[in-house]
N, C-alpha and C positions, 0 to 999 in steps of 0.2 A: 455136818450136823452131828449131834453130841446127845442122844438122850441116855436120860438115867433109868436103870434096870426095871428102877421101883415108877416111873414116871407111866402114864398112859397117854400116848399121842395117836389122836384117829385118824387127823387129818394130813392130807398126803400134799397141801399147800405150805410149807416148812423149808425157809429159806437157807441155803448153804452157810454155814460157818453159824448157826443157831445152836446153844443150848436148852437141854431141858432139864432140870433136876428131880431128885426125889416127889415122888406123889402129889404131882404137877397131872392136870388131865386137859387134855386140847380134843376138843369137838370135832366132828369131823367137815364142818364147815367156815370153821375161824381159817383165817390166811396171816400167817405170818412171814414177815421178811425175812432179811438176810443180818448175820450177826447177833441177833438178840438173843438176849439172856433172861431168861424163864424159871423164877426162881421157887426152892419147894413150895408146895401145897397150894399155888397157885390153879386156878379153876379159868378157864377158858369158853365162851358159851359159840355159837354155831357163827352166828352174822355178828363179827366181829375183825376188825381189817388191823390189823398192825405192822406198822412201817419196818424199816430196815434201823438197825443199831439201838433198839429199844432196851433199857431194862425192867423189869417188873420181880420186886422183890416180896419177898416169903409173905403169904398170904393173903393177896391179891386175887378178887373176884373180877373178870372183864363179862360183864353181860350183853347178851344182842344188842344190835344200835352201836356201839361202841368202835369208834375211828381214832387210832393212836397213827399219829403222823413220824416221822423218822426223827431218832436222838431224843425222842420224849425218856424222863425217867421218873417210875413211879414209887413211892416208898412201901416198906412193907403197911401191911395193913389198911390202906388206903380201901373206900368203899365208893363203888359206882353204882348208883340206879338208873334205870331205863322206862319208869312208871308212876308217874305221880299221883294215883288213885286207884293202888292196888288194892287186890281181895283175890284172898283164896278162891284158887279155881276158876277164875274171871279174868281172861285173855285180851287187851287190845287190839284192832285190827294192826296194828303194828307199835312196832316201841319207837320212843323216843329216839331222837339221834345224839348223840354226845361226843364232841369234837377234840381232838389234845392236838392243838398243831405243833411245829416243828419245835423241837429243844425245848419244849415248856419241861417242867417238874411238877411233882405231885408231891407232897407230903408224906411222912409216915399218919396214919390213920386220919388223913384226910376224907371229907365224906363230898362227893360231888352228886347234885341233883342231875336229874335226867333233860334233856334237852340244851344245856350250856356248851357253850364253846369259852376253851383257853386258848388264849392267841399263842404267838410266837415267843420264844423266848420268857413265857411267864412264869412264877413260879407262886404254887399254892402253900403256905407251911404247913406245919405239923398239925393238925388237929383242928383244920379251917374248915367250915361247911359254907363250900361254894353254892349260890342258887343263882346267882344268874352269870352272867358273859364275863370272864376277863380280858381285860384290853390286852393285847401284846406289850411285852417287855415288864406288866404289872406286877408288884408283888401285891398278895392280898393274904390276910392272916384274919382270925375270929371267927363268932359265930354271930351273924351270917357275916360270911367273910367284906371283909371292905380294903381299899386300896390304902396302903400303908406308906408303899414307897415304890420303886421301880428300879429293874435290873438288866443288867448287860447280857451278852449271850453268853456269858462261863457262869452268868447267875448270881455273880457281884452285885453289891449294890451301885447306883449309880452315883456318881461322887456329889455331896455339892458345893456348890460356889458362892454360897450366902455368906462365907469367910471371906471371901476376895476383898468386900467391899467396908471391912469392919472401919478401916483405914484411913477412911474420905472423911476430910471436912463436911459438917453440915453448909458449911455457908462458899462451898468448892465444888465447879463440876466434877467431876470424875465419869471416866469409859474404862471399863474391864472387856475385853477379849475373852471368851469362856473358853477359845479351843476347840466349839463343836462352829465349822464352818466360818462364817462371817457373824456371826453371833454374838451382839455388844449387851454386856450390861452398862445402864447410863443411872447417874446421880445426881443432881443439881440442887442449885442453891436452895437455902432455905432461910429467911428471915425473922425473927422473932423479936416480937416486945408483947407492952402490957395488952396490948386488943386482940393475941393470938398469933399466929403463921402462916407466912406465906410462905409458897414454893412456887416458883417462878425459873421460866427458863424460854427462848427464843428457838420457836419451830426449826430452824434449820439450822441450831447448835446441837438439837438432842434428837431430831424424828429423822433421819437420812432417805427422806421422799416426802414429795407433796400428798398429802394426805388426800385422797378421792372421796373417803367417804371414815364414817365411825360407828363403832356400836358401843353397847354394854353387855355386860352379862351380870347377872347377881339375882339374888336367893334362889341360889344352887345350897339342894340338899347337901352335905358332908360326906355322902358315901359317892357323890357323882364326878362323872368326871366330865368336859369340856372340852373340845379341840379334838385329841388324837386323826388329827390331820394334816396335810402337808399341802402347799401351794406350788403350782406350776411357775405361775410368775409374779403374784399377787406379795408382795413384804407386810409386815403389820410391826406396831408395836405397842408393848402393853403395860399399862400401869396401873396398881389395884390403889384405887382413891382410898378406900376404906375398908380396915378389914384386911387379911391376908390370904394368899392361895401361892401354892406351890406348880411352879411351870415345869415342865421336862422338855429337855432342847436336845436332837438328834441328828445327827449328817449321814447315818450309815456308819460312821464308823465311830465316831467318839459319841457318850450323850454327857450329860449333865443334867442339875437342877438345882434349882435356885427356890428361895422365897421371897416373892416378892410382900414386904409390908409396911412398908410407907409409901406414903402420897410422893415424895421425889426422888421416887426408885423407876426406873423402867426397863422392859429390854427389847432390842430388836431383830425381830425374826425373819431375815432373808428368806425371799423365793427356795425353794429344795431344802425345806428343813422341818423333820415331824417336830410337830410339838403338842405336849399333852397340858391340863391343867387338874388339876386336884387338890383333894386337903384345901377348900374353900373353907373361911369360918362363914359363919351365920351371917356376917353384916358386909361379905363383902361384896368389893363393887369394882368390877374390873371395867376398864377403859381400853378401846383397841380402836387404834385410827390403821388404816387400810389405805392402802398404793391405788386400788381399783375399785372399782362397782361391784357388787358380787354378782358373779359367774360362778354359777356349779360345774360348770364343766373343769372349770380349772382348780378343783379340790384333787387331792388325792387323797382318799378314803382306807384303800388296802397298805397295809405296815411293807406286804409283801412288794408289788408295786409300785410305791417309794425306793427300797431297795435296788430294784432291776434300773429306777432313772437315773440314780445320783451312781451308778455303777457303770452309765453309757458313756463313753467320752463326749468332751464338750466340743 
């Protein structure tokens, strides 16, 4: 441990190989881990839990409530609250709780409301005011922040693969392999005269499973998002009739994302693979035929838990 002359540290929870800099003050009931760096004039309040390898850079308040998970980095300036109907002198029976899990980023002068959780690997930019959840892997930028695009764990963006497909014949099927998994994007035919377009194409050229069952999704608001889920055994695959939305496709190790915006554009999403949907416009209409009947049991809900399956041997 490393603190600085001018620094005030009360509490005796301070993890080995930890920094403190300049007129930086730690409570004497925050716990900090191991390796973090604590940068000046940072303020620390009492019920405050922070993970191992964190940064928190020059003028950073952490107040009660406040859970920074391991590899989080926060920028300088960054503002958190714990109280969303403060008044002087007027105490909660408790604060808020506000989550940062693992490797997520904070912005410089980003402002986070009290009660949200940033999932995994997220990252908020500079000067976003977050108010509600961000999904893992999300980027979210603005006031009030909304999903822009999605990032890998060094915080890249994630590539996309709506280039792949510039190439295809309208009146040619085409299959692209993305690279994440078993993961196809499909294109097929399209017909055109004076009475309009057809796209047309034979279920067992483009859907790789008897379809069990289908749904739709649409007039999804623009700020939401859909899916961030993964299937045990269930495959789906998805085509947005009208209207466009952008998919994110994940195996654990590589992701992607695409936009889907035409009627003879699809893609298919193997068993063991998160996939998110976003950046809906207003009129769209997504189409998803499904391998099975829906089984809740056979979702996988946590980013985290997806990870530990597709990391078991087969």
């Amino acid at each position: 441990m490393q603190f600085h002359p001018q620094s005030i540290v009360e509490s005796s929870h301070i993890g080995q190989g930890t920094r403190v800099w300049a007129f930086a003050h730690i409570l004497p009931g925050a716990q900090i881990g191991d390796d973090c760096n604590i940068c000046d004039a940072v303020f620390i309040e009492n019920d405050v839990i922070v993970g191992n390898r964190v940064t928190i850079k020059c003028g950073v308040q952490l107040w009660d409530g406040l859970r920074v998970s391991d590899d989080v980095f926060i920028g300088p300036n960054a503002t958190f609250t714990n109280d969303r109907f403060v008044r002087s002198k007027q105490y909660p029976d408790r604060f808020e709780t506000t989550t940062i899990k693992q490797g997520a980023t904070v912005g410089a002068n980003a402002t986070i409301l009290p009660g949200v959780t940033i999932g995994q690997y997220a990252s908020v930019g500079a000067g976003a005011v977050v108010t509600s959840d961000v999904p893992d892997n999300a980027l979210v930028t603005g006031n009030p922040a909304r999903i822009t695009g999605y990032v890998d764990k060094r915080g890249m963006p994630v590539k996309t693969a709506v280039a792949e497909i510039d190439g295809v014949n309208e009146l040619t099927n085409g299959v692209h392999s993305l690279g994440v998994g078993r993961v196809k994007l499909h294109q097929w035919a399209v017909h055109k005269d004076l009475r309009g377009s057809l796209s047309v194409a034979n279920f067992g050229d483009v859907v790789p499973f008897e379809p069990s069952r289908f749904f739709m999704v649409y007039d999804v608001p623009g700020k939401d998002v859909r899916g961030a889920h993964g299937h045990r055994t269930c495959e789906q695959f998805l085509i947005c009739v009208t209207g466009s939305v952008h998919v994110l496709v994940d195996d654990g190790r590589q992701s992607r994302q695409v936009c889907l915006d035409k009627p003879n554009l699809g893609i298919y999403l193997p068993a063991l693979i998160w996939s998110v949907q976003f950046k809906h416009t207003a009129d769209a209409v997504v189409l998803v035929f499904a391998s099975e009947p829906y089984n809740p049991d056979e979702y996988i809900r946590e980013y985290s838990e997806f990870q530990e399956l597709v990391r078991e041997p087969n």
